[in-house]
N, CA, C and O of each residue as an XYZ file, in Angstrom:
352
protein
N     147.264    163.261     85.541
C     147.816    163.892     86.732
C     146.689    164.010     87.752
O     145.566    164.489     87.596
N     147.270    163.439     88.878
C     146.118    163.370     89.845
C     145.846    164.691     90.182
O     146.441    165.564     89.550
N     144.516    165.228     91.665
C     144.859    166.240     92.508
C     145.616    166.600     93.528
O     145.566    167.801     93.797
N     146.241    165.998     94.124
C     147.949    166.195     94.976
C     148.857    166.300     93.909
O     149.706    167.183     94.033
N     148.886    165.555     92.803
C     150.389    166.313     91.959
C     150.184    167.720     91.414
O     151.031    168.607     91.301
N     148.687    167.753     91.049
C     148.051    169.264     90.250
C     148.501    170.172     91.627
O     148.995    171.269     91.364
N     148.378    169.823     93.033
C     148.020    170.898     93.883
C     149.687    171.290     94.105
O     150.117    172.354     93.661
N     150.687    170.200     94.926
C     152.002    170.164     94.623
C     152.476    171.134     93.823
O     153.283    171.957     94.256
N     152.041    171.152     92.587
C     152.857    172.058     91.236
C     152.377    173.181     90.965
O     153.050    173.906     90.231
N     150.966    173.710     91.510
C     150.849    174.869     91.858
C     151.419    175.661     92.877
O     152.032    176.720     92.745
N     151.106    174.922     94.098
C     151.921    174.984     95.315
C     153.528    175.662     94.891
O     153.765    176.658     95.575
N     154.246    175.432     94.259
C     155.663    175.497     93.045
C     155.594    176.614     93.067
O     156.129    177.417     93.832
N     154.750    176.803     92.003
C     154.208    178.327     91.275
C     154.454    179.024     92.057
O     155.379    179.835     92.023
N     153.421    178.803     93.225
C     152.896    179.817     94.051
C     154.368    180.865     94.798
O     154.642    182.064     94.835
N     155.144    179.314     95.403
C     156.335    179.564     95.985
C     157.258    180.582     95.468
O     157.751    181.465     96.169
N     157.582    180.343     93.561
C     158.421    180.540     93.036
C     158.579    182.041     92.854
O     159.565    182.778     92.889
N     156.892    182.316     92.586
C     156.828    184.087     92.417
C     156.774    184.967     93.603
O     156.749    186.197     93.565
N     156.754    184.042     94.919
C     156.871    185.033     96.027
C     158.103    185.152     96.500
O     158.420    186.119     97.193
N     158.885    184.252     96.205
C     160.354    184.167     96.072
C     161.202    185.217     95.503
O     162.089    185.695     96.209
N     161.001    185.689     94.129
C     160.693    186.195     93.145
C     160.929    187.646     93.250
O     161.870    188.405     93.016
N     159.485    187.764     93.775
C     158.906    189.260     94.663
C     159.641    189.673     95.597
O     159.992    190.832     95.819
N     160.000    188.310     96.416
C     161.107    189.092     97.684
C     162.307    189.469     97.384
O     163.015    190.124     98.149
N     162.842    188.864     95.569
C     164.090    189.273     95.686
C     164.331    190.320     95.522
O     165.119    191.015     96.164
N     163.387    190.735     94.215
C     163.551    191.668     93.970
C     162.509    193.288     94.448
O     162.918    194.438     94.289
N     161.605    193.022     94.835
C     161.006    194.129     95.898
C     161.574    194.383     97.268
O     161.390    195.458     97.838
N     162.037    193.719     97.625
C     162.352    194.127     99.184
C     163.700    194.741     99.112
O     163.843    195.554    100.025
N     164.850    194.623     98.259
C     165.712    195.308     98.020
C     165.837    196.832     97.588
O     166.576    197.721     98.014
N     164.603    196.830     96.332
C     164.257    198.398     95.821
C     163.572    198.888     96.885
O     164.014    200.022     97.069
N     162.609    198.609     97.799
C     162.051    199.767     98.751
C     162.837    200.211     99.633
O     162.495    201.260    100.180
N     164.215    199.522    100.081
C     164.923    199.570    100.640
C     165.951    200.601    100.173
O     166.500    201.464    100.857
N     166.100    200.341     98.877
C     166.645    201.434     98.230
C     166.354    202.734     98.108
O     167.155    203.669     98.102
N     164.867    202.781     97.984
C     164.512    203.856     97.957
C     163.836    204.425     99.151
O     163.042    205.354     99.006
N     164.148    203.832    100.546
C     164.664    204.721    101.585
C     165.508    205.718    101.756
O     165.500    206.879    102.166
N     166.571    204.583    101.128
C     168.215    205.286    100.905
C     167.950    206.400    100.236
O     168.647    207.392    100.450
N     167.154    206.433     99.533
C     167.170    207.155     98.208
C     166.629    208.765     98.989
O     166.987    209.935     98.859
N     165.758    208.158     99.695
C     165.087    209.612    100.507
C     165.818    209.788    101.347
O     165.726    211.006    101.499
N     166.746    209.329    102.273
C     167.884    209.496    103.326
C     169.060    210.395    102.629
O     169.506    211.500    102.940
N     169.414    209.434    101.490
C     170.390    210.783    100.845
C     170.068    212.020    100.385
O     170.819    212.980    100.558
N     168.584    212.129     99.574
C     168.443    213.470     98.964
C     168.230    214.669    100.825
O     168.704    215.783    101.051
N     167.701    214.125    101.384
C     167.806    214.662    102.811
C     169.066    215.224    103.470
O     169.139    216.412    103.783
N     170.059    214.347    103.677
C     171.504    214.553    104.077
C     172.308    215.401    103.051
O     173.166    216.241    103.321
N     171.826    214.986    101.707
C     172.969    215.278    100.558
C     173.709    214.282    100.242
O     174.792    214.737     99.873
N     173.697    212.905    100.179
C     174.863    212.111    100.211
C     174.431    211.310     99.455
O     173.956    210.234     99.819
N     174.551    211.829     97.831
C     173.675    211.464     97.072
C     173.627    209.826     97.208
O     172.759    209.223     97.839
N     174.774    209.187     96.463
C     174.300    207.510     96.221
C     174.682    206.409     97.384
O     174.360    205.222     97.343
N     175.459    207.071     98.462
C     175.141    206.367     99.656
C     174.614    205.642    100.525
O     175.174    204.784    101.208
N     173.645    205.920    100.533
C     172.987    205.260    101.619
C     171.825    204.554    100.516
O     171.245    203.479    100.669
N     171.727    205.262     99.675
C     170.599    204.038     98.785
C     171.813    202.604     98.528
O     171.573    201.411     98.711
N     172.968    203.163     98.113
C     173.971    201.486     97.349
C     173.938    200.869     98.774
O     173.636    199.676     98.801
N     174.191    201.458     99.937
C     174.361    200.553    101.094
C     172.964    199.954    101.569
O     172.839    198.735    101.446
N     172.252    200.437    101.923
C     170.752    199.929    102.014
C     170.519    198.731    100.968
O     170.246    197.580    101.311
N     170.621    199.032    100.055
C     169.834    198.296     98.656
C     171.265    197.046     98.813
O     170.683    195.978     98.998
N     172.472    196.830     98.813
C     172.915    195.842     99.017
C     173.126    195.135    100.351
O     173.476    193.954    100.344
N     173.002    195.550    101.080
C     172.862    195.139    102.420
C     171.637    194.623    102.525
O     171.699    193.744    103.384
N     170.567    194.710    102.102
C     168.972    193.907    102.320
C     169.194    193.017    100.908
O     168.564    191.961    100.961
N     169.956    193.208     99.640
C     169.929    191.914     98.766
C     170.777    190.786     99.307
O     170.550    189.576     99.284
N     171.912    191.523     99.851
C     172.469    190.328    100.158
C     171.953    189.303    101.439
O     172.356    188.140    101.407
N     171.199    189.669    102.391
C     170.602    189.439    103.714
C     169.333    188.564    102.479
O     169.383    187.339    102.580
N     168.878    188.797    102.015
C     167.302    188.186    100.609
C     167.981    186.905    100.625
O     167.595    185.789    100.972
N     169.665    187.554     99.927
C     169.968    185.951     98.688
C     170.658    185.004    100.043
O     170.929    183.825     99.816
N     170.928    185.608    101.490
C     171.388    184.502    102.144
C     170.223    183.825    102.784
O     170.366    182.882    103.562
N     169.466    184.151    102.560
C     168.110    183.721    103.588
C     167.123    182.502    102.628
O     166.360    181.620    103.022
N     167.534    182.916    101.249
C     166.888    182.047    100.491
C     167.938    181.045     99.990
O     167.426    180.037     99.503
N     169.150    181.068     99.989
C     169.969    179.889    100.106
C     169.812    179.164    101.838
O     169.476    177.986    101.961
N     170.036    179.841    102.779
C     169.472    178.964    103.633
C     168.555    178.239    103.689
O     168.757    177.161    104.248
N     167.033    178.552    103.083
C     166.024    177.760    103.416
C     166.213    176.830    102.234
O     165.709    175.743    102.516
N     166.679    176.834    101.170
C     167.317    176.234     99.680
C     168.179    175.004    100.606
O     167.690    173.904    100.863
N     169.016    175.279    100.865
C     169.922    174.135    101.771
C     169.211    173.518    102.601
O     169.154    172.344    102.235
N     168.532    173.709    103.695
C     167.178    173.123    104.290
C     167.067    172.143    103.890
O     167.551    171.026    104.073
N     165.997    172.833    102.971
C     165.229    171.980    102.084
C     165.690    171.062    100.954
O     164.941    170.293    100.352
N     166.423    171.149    100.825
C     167.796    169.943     99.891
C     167.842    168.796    101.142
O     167.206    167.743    101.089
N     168.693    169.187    102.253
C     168.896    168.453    103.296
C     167.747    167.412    103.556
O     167.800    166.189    103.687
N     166.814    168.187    103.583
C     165.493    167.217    104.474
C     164.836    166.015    102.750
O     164.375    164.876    102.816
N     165.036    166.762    101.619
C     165.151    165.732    101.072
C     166.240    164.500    100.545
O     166.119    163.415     99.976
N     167.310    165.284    101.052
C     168.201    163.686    100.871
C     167.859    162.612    101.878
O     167.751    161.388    101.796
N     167.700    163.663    103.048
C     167.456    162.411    103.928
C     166.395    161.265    103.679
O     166.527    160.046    103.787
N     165.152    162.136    103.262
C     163.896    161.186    102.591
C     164.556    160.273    101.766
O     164.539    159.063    101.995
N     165.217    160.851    100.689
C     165.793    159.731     99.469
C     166.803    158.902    100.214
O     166.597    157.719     99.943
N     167.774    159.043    101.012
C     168.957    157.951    101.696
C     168.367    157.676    102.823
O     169.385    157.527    103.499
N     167.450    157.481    103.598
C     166.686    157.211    105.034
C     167.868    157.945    105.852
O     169.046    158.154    105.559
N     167.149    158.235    106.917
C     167.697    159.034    108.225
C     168.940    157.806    108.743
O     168.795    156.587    108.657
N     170.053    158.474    109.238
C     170.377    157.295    110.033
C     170.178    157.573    111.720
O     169.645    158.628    112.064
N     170.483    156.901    112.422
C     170.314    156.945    114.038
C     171.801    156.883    114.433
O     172.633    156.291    113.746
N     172.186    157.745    115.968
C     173.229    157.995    115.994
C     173.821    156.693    115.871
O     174.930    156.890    115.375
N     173.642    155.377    116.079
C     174.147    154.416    116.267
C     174.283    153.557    114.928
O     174.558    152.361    114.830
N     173.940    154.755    113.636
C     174.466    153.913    112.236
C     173.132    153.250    111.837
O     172.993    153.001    110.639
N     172.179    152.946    112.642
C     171.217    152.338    112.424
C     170.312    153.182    111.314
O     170.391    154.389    111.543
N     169.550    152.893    110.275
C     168.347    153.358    109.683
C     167.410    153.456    110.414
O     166.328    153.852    109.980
Protein backbone atom coordinates (compact mmCIF):
# COMPACT_ATOMS: atom_id res chain seq x y z
CA UNK A 1 0.00 0.00 0.00
CA UNK A 2 1.37 3.08 -1.21
CA UNK A 3 1.36 6.73 0.70
CA UNK A 4 -1.86 8.30 -0.98
CA UNK A 5 -3.82 5.01 -0.35
CA UNK A 6 -2.28 4.89 3.49
CA UNK A 7 -3.20 8.76 3.63
CA UNK A 8 -6.84 8.32 1.76
CA UNK A 9 -7.79 5.61 4.50
CA UNK A 10 -6.82 7.52 7.28
CA UNK A 11 -8.30 10.50 5.86
CA UNK A 12 -11.71 7.74 6.26
CA UNK A 13 -10.96 7.33 9.80
CA UNK A 14 -10.52 10.65 10.44
CA UNK A 15 -13.93 11.59 8.68
CA UNK A 16 -15.83 8.71 10.15
CA UNK A 17 -15.31 9.62 13.94
CA UNK A 18 -16.09 13.24 13.46
CA UNK A 19 -19.13 12.22 11.84
CA UNK A 20 -19.69 10.09 14.65
CA UNK A 21 -19.12 12.86 17.28
CA UNK A 22 -21.53 15.10 15.50
CA UNK A 23 -24.15 12.65 15.69
CA UNK A 24 -24.14 11.95 18.60
CA UNK A 25 -22.72 15.07 20.71
CA UNK A 26 -24.41 17.80 19.18
CA UNK A 27 -27.79 16.35 19.87
CA UNK A 28 -27.07 15.63 23.80
CA UNK A 29 -25.77 19.25 24.49
CA UNK A 30 -28.66 20.29 22.93
CA UNK A 31 -30.54 18.27 25.09
CA UNK A 32 -29.22 19.27 27.87
CA UNK A 33 -30.08 22.85 27.28
CA UNK A 34 -33.52 21.61 27.20
CA UNK A 35 -32.76 19.95 30.12
CA UNK A 36 -31.82 23.31 31.98
CA UNK A 37 -34.78 25.25 30.18
CA UNK A 38 -37.23 22.81 31.65
CA UNK A 39 -35.96 22.36 35.22
CA UNK A 40 -36.20 26.42 35.03
CA UNK A 41 -39.82 26.73 33.59
CA UNK A 42 -40.98 23.39 35.18
CA UNK A 43 -41.78 21.64 32.01
CA UNK A 44 -40.06 18.81 32.86
CA UNK A 45 -39.36 16.63 29.47
CA UNK A 46 -40.24 19.25 26.98
CA UNK A 47 -38.12 21.19 25.78
CA UNK A 48 -35.14 18.72 26.29
CA UNK A 49 -37.37 15.84 23.72
CA UNK A 50 -37.93 18.91 21.41
CA UNK A 51 -34.45 20.37 21.37
CA UNK A 52 -32.67 16.96 21.35
CA UNK A 53 -34.89 15.83 18.28
CA UNK A 54 -35.05 18.75 16.41
CA UNK A 55 -30.99 19.14 16.26
CA UNK A 56 -30.85 15.02 15.55
CA UNK A 57 -32.95 15.23 13.00
CA UNK A 58 -31.37 18.65 11.35
CA UNK A 59 -27.48 16.13 12.14
CA UNK A 60 -29.08 13.05 10.20
CA UNK A 61 -30.43 15.46 7.29
CA UNK A 62 -27.27 17.28 6.84
CA UNK A 63 -25.23 14.17 6.76
CA UNK A 64 -27.44 12.44 4.23
CA UNK A 65 -27.14 15.51 2.22
CA UNK A 66 -23.49 15.70 2.04
CA UNK A 67 -23.78 11.48 1.73
CA UNK A 68 -25.87 12.16 -1.55
CA UNK A 69 -23.29 14.78 -2.73
CA UNK A 70 -20.83 12.82 -2.49
CA UNK A 71 -22.37 9.58 -4.12
CA UNK A 72 -23.39 12.00 -6.97
CA UNK A 73 -19.95 13.45 -7.71
CA UNK A 74 -18.75 9.92 -7.72
CA UNK A 75 -20.99 8.41 -10.21
CA UNK A 76 -20.29 10.99 -12.30
CA UNK A 77 -16.38 10.17 -12.07
CA UNK A 78 -17.35 6.40 -12.68
CA UNK A 79 -20.08 7.19 -15.85
CA UNK A 80 -18.13 10.54 -17.20
CA UNK A 81 -20.04 13.83 -16.97
CA UNK A 82 -22.28 14.35 -19.83
CA UNK A 83 -22.62 17.94 -21.60
CA UNK A 84 -25.94 19.42 -22.07
CA UNK A 85 -25.76 18.34 -25.60
CA UNK A 86 -25.40 14.39 -24.65
CA UNK A 87 -21.88 14.79 -25.37
CA UNK A 88 -19.13 13.23 -22.76
Amino acid sequence: MDLSERRELNNGFGNTLAVAVELVVTPMIFGFFGFLLDGRFGTKPVFTLVLFLFVLAYVVWKQYAVYSKAMDEEQAKLFGRRGEDGQA
